[in-house]
C-alpha positions in Angstrom: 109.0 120.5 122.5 106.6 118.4 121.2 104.8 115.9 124.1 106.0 112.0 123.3 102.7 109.9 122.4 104.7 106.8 122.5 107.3 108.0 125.6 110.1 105.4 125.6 109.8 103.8 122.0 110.1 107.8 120.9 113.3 108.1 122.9 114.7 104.7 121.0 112.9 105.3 117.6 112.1 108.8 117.0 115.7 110.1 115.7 116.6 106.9 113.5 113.0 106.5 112.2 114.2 107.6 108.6 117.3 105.4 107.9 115.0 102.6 109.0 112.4 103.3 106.9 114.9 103.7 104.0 116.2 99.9 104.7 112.9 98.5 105.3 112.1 99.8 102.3 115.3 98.4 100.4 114.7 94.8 101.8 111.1 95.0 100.8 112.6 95.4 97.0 115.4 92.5 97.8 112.5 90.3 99.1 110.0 91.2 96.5 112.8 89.8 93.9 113.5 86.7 95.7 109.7 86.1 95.8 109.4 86.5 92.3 112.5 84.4 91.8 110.6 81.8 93.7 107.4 81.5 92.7 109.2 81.2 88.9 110.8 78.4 90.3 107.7 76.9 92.1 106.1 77.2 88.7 108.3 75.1 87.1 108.1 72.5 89.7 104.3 72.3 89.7 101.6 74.2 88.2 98.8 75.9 90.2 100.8 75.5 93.4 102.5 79.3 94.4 102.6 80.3 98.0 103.6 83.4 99.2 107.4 84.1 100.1 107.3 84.5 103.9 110.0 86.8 104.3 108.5 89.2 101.8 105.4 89.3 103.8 107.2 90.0 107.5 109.0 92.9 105.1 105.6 94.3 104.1 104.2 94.0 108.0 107.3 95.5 109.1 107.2 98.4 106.4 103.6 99.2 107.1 104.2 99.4 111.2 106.9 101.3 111.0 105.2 103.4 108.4 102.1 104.1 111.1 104.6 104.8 113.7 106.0 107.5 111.4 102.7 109.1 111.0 103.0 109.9 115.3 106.3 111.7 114.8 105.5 113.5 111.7 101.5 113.6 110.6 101.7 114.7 107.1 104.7 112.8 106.0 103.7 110.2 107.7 100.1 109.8 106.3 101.5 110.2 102.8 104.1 107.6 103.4 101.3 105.3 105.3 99.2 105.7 102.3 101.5 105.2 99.6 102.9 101.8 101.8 99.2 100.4 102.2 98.7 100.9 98.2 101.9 99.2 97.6 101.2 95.9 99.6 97.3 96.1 98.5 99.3 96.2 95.0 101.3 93.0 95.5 98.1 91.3 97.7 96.5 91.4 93.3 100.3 90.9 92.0 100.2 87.7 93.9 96.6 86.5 92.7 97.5 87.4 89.2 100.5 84.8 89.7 98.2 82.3 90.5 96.2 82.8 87.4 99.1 82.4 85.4 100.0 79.6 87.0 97.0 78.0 87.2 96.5 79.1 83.5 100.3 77.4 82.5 101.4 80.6 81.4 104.8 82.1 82.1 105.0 84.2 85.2 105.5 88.1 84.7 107.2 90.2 86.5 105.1 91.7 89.3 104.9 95.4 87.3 102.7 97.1 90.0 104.1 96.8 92.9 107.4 97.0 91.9 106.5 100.4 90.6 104.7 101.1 94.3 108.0 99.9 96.0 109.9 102.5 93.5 107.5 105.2 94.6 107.5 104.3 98.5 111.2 104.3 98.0 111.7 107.5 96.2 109.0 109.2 99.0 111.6 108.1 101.2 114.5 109.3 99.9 112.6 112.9 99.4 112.2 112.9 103.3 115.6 112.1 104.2 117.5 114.3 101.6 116.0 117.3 101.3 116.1 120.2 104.0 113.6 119.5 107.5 114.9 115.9 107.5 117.5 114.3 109.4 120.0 115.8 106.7 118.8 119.6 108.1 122.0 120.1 109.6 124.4 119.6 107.0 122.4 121.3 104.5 122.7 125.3 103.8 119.8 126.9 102.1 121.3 129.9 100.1 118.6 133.2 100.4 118.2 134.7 96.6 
């Protein structure tokens, strides 16, 4: 058995880690539309003037710790998931500074293309740990020898 780095928060954490990596990672995409949505209609109220969405960025905090704490259970996936989570919010961090140009600029706000495409990959990562054999799924899944 491996030893518990984080003793009590492993006990509480460590066997739902995945399912709550899969919703953080789901909100992130409902929050990253909302923020979108907003910033469109912050655009049309005044130009120049975007803030961020504040929900989207407690989602991204939330993604990123939970993401690190992941990394302590399991150090390869977790790496590559911590990794892949940094580049996505380092992603939106530009997205967001692009808005502002537009805005400033009086053009019409895109949709943020890059990190919607990270959150697809972070997502699908996600979904590749949970579903396929040595996840929490292990047990319920019967690998047929050829």
């Amino acid at each position: 058995m491996d030893p518990a780095i984080l003793g009590p928060i492993d006990a509480i954490f460590s066997p739902i880690i995945e399912p709550i990596l899969l919703i953080g990672v789901v909100i992130n995409l409902v929050t990253r539309h909302l923020a979108h949505r907003s910033h469109i209609r912050q655009n049309e109220e005044e130009k120049g003037s975007l803030k961020r969405f504040v929900f989207h960025e407690i989602s991204n905090g939330v993604l990123i710790v939970f993401s690190l704490y992941y990394m302590t259970l399991h150090h390869h996936g977790g790496m590559v998931l911590s990794l892949m989570v940094l580049a996505m919010i380092l992603a939106d961090i530009f997205e967001f500074e692009a808005r502002l140009v537009e805005s400033r600029g009086g053009m019409e706000i895109e949709l943020p293309k890059g990190s919607m495409v990270g959150s697809a990959l972070v997502l699908v990562y996600i979904l590749y740990i949970i579903i396929l054999p040595a996840g929490p799924l292990d047990q319920f899944l019967t690998l047929i020898p050829i």
